[in-house]
DSSP file (Angstrom, degrees, kcal/mol; ACC not computed):
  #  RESIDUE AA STRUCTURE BP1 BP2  ACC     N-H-->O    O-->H-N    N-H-->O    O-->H-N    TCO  KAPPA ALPHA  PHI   PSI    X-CA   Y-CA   Z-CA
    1    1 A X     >        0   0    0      0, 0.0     4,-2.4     0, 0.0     5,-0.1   0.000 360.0 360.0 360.0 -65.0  153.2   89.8  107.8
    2    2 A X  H  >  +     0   0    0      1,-0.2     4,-1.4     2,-0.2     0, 0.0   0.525 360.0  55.5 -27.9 -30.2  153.2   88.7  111.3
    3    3 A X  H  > S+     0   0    0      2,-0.2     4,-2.5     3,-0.2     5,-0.4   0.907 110.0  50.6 -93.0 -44.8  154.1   92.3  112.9
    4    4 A X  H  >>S+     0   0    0      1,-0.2     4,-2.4     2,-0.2     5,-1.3   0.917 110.5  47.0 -65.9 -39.0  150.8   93.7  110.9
    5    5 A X  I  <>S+     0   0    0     -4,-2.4     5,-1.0     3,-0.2    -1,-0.2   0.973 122.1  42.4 -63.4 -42.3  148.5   90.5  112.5
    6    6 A X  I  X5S+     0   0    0     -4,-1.4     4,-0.7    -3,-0.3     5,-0.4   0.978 124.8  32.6 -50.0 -63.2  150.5   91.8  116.1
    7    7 A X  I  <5S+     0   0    0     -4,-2.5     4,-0.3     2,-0.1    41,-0.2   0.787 140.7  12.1 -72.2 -27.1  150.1   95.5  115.5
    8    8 A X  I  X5S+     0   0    0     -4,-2.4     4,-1.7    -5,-0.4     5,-0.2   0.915 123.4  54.5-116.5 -57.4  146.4   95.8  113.6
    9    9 A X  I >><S+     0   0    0     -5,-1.3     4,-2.5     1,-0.2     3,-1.1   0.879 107.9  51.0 -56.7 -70.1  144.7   91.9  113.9
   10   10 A X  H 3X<S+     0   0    0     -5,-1.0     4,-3.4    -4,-0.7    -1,-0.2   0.909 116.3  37.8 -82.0 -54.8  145.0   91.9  117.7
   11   11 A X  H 3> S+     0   0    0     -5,-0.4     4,-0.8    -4,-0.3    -1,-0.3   0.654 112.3  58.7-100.2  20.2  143.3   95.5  118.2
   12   12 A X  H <X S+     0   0    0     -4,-1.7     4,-1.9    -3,-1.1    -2,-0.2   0.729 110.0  42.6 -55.9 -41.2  141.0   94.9  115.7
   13   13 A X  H  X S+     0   0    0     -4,-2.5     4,-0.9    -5,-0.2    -3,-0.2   0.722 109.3  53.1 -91.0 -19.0  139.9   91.9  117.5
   14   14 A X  H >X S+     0   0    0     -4,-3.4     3,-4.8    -5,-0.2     4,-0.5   0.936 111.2  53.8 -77.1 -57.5  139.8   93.3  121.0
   15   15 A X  H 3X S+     0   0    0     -4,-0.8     4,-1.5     1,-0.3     3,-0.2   0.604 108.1  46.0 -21.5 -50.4  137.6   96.0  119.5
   16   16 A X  H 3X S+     0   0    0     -4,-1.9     4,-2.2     1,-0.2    -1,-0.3   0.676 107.0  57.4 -78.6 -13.6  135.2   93.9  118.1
   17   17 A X  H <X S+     0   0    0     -3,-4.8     4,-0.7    -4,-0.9    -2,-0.2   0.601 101.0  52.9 -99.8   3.8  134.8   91.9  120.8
   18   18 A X  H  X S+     0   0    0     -4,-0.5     4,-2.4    -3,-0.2    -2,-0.2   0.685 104.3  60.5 -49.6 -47.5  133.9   94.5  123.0
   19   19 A X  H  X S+     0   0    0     -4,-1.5     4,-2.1     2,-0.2     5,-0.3   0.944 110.6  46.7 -34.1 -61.5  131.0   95.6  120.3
   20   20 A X  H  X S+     0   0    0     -4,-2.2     4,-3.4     1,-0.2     5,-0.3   0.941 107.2  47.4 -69.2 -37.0  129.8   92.3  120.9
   21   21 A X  H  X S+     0   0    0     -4,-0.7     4,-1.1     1,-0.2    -1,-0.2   0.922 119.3  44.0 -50.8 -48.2  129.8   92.0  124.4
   22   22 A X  H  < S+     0   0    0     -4,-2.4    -1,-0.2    12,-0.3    -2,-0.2   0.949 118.2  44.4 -49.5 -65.9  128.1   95.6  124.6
   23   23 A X  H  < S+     0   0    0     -4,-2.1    -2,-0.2     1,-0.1    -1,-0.2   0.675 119.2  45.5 -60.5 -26.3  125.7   94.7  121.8
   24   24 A X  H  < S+     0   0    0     -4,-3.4    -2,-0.1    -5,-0.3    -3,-0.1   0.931  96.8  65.6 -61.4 -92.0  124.9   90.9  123.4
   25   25 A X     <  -     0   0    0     -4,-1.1     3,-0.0    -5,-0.3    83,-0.0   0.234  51.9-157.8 -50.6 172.0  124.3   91.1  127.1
   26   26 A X  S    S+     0   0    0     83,-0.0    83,-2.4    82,-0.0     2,-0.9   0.457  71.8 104.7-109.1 -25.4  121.5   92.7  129.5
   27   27 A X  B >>  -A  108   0A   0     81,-0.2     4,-1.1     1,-0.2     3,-0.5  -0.411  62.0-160.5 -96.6 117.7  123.8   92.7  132.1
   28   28 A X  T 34 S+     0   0    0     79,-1.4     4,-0.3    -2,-0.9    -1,-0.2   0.741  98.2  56.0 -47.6 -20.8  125.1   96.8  132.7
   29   29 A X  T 3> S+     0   0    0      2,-0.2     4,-2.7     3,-0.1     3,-0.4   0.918 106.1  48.0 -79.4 -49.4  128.1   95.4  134.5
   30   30 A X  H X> S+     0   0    0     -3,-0.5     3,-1.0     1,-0.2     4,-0.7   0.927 110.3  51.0 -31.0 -67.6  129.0   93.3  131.4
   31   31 A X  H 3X S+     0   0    0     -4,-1.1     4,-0.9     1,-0.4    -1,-0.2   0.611 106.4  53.4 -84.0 -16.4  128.6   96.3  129.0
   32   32 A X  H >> S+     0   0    0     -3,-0.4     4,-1.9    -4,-0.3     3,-1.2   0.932 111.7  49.2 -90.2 -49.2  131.0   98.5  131.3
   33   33 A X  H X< S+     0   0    0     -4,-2.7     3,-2.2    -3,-1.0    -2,-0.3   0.955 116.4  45.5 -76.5 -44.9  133.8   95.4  130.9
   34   34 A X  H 3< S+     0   0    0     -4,-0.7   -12,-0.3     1,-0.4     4,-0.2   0.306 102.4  52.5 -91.8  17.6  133.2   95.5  127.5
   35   35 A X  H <X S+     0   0    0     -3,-1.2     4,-0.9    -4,-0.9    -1,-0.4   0.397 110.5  57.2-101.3 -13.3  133.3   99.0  126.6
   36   36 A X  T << S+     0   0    0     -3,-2.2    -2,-0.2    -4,-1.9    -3,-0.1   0.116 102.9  55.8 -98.9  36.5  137.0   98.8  128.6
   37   37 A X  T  > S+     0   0    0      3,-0.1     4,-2.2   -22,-0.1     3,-0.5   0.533 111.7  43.5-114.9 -46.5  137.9   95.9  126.0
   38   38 A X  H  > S+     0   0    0     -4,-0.2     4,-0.6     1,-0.2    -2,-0.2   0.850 108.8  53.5 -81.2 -27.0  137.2   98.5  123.3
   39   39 A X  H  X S+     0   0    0     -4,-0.9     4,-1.2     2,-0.2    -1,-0.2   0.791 112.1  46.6 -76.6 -14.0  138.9  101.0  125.1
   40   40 A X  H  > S+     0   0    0     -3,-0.5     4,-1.4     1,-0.2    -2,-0.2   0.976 114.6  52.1 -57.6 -58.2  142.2   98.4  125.2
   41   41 A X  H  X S+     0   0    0     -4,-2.2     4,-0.6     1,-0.3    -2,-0.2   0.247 107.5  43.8 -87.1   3.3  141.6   97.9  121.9
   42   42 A X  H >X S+     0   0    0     -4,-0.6     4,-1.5     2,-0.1     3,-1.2   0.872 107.8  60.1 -82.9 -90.1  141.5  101.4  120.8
   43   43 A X  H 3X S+     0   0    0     -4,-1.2     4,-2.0     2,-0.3    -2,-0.2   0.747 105.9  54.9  -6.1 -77.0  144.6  102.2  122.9
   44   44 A X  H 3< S+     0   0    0     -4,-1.4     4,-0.5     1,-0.2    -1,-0.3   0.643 102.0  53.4  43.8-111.6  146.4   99.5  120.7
   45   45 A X  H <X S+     0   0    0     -3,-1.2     4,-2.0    -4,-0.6    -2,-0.3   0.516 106.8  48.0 -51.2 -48.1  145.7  100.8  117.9
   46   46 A X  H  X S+     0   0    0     -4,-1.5     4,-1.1     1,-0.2    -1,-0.2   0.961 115.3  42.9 -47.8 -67.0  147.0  104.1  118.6
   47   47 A X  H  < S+     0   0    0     -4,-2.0     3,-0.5     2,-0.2    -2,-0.2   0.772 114.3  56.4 -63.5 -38.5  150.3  103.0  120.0
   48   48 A X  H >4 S+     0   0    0     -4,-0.5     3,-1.2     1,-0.2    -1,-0.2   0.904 103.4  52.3 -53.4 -58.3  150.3  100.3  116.9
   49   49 A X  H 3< S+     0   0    0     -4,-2.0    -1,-0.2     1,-0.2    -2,-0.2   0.834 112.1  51.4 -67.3 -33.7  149.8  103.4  114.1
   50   50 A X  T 3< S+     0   0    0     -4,-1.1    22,-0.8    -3,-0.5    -1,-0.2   0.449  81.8 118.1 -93.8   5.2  153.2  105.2  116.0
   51   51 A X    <   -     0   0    0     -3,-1.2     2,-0.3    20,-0.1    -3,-0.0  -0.395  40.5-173.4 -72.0 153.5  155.7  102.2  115.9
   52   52 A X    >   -     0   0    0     17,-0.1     3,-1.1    19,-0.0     2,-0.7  -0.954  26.3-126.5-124.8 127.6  158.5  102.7  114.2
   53   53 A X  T 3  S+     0   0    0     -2,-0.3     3,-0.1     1,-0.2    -2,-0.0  -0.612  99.5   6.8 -86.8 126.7  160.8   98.9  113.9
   54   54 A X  T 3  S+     0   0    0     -2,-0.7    -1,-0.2     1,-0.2    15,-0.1   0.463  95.3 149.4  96.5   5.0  163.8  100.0  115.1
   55   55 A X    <   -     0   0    0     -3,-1.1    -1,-0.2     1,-0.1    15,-0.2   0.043  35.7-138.4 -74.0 167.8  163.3  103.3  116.2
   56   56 A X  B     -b   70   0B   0     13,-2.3    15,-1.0     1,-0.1     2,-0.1  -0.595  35.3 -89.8-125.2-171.1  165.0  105.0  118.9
   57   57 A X        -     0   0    0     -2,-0.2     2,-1.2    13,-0.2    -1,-0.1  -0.433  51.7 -94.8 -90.6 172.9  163.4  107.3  121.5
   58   58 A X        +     0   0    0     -2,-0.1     2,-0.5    12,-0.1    -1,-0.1  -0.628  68.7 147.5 -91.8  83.3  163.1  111.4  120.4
   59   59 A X        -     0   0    0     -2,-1.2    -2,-0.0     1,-0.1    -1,-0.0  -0.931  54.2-110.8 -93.6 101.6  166.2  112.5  122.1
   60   60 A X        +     0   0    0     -2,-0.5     2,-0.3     2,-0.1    -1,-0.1  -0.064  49.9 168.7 -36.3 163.7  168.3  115.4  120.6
   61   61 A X        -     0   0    0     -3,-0.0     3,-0.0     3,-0.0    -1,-0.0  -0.940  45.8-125.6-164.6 175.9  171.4  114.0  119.4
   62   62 A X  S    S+     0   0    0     -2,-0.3     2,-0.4     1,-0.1    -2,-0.1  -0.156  84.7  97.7-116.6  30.0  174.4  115.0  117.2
   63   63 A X    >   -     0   0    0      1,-0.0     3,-1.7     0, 0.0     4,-0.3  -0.848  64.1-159.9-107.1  73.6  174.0  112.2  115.1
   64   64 A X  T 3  S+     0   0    0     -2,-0.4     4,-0.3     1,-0.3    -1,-0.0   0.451  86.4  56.3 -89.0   4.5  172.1  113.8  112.0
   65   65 A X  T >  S+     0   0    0      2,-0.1     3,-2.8    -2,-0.1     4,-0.5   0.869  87.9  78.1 -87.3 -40.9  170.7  110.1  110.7
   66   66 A X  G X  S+     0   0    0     -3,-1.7     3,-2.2     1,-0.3    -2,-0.2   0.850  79.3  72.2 -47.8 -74.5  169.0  109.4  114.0
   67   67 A X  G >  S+     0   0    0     -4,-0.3     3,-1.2     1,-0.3    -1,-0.3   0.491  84.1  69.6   0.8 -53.8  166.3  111.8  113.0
   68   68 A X  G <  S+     0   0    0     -3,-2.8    -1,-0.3    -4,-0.3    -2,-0.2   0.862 107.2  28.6 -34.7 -52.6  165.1  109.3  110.6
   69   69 A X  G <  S+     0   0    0     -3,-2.2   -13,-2.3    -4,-0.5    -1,-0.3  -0.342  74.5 140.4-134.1  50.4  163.8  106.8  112.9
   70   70 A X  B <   -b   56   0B   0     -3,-1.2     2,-0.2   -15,-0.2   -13,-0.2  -0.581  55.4-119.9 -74.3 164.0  162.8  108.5  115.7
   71   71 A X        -     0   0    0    -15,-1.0     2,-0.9    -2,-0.2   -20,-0.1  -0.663  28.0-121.7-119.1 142.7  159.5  107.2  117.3
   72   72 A X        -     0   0    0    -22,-0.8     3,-0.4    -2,-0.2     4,-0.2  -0.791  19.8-158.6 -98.6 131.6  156.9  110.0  117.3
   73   73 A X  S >>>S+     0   0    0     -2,-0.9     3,-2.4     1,-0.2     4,-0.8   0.818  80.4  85.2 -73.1 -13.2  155.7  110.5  121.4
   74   74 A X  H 3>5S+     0   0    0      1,-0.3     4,-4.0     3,-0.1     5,-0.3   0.894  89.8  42.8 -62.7 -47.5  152.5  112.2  120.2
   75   75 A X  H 345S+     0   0    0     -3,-0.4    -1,-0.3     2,-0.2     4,-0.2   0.613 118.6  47.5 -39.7 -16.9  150.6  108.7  119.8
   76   76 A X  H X>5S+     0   0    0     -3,-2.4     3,-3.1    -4,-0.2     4,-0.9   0.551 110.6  52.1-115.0-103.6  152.2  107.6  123.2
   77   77 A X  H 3X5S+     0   0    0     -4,-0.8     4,-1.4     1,-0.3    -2,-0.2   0.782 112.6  46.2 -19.8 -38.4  151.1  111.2  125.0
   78   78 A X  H 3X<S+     0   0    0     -4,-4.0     4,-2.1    -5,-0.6    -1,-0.3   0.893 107.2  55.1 -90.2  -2.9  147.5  110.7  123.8
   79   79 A X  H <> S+     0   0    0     -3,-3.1     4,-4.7    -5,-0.3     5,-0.2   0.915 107.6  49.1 -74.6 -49.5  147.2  107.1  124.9
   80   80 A X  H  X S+     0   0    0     -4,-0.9     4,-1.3     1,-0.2    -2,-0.1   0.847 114.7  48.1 -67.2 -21.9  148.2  108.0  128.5
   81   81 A X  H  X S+     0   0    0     -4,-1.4     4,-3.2    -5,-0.3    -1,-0.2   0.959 112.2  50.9 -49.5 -64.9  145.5  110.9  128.2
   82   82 A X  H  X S+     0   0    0     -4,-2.1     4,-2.0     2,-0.2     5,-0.4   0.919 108.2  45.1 -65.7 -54.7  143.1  108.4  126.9
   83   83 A X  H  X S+     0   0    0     -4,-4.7     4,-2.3    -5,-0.2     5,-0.4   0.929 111.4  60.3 -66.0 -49.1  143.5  105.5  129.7
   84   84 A X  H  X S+     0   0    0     -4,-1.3     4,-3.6     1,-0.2    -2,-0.2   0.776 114.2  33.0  -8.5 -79.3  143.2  108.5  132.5
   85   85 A X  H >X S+     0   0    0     -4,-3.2     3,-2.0     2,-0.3     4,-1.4   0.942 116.2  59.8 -56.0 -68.9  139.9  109.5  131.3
   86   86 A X  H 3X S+     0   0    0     -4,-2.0     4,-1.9     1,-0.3    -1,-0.2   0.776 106.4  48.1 -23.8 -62.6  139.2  105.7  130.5
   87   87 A X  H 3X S+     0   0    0     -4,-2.3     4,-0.9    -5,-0.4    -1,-0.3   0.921 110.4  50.5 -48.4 -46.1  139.8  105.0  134.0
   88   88 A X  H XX S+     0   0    0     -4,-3.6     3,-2.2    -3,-2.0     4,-1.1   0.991 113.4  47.8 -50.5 -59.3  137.3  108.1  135.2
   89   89 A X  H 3X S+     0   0    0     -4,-1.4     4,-3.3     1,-0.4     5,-0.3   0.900 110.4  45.3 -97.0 -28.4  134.5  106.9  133.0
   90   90 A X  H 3X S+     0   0    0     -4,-1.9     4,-1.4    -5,-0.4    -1,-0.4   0.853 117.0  51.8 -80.2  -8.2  134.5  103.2  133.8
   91   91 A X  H << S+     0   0    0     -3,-2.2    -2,-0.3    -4,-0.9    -1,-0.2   0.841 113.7  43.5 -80.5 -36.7  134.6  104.4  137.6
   92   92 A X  H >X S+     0   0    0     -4,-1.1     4,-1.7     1,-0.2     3,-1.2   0.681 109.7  51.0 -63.5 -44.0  132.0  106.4  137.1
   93   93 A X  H 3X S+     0   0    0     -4,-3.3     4,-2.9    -5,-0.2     5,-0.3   0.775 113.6  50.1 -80.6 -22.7  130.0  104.0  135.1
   94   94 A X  H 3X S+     0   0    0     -4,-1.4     4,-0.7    -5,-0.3    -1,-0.2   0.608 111.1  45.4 -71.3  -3.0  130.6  101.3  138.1
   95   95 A X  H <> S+     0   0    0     -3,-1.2     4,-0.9     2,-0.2    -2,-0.2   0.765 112.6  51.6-108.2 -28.8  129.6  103.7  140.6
   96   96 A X  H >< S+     0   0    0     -4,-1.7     3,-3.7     2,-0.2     4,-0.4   0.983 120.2  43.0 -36.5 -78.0  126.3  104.4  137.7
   97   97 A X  H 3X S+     0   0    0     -4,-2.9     4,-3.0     1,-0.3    -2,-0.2   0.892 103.0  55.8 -42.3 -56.4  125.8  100.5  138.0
   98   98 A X  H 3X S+     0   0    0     -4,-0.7     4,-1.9    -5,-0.3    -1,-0.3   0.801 113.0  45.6 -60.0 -29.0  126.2   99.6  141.5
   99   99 A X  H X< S+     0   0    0     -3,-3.7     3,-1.3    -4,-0.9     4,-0.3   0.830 106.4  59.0 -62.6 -77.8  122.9  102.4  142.4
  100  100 A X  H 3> S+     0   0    0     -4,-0.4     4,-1.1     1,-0.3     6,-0.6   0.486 109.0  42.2  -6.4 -43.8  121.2  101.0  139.7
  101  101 A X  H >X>S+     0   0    0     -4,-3.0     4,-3.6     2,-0.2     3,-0.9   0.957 116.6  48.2 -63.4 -69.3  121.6   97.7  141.9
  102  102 A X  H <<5S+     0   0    0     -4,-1.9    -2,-0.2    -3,-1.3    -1,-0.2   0.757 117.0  38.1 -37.0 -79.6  120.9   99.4  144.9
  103  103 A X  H 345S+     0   0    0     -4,-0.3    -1,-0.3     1,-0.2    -2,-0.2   0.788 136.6  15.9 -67.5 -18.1  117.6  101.3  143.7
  104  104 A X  H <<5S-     0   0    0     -4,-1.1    -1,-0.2    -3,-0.9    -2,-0.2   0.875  97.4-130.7-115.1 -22.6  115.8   98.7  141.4
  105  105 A X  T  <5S+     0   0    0     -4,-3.6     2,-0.2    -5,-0.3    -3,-0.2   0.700  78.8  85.9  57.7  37.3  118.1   95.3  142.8
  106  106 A X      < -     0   0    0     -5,-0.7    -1,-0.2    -6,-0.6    -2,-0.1  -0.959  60.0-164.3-152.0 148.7  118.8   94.3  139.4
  107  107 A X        +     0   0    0     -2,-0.2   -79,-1.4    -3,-0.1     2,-0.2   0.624  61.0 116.6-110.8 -12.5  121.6   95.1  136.7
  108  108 A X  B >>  -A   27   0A   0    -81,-0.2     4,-1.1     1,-0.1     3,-0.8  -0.254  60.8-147.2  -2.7  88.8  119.5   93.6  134.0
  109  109 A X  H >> S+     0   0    0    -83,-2.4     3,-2.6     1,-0.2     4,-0.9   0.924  91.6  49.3 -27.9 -74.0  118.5   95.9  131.6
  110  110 A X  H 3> S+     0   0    0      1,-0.3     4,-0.7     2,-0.2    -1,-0.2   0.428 108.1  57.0 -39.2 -19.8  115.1   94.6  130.6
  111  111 A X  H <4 S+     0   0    0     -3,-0.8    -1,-0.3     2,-0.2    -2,-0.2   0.512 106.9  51.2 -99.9 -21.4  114.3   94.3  134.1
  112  112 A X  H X< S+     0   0    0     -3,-2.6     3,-1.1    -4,-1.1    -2,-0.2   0.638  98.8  63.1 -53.0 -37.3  114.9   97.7  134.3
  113  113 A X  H 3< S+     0   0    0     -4,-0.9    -2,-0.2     1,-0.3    -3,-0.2   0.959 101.5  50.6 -71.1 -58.1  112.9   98.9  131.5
  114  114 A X  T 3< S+     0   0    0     -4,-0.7    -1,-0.3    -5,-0.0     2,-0.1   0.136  86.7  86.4-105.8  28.5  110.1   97.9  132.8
  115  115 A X  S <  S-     0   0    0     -3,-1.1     2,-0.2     1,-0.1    -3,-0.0  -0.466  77.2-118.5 -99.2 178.8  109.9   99.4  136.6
  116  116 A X              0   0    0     -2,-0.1    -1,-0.1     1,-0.0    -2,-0.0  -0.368 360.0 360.0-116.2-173.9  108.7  102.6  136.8
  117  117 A X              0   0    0     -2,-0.2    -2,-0.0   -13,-0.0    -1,-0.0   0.430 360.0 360.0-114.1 360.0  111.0  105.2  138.3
């Protein structure tokens, strides 16, 4: 019961609390930390769905039971994909925010919205 609240509960909950953060605030720097709380939480999840308890790494072996509970790397290879790119886009969305400052001096949304370009 406890390992399902670790593995599922926890990046359920970063997930959703990125949603909110996104869906809440004005401020564009906010919404960039909390689209990388849903990308933790994501991440997680992933690595969560590939556990095996007790599993060993995927190493040939001459042991023909190890097979059983080998860990599968694909979940772990697309997570390391995933923060890469995760890192580009939130570097790229700080580098988005930080004109934004520059050309209007506010990261406000609403205070955006209504300048002219």
């Amino acid at each position: 019961m406890t390992e399902s609240i670790i593995f599922y509960g926890i990046p359920i909950f970063l997930i959703t609390m990125g949603l909110l953060i996104i869906l809440t605030t004005k401020n564009l720097f906010k919404m960039l930390l909390g689209l990388a709380t849903m990308e933790s939480g994501v991440n997680i999840f992933i690595i969560a769905l590939g556990y095996i308890r007790s599993g060993t790494a995927p190493i040939l072996s001459e042991y023909p039971k190890l097979y059983e509970r080998v860990v599968d790397p694909v979940p772990q290879a697309l997570v390391l994909t995933a923060i890469v790119i995760g890192i580009a886009v939130i570097a790229m969305g700080v580098v988005i925010v930080i004109r934004i400052k520059e050309k209007f001096g506010t990261v406000n949304i609403d205070k955006i919205r209504g300048m002219r370009w």
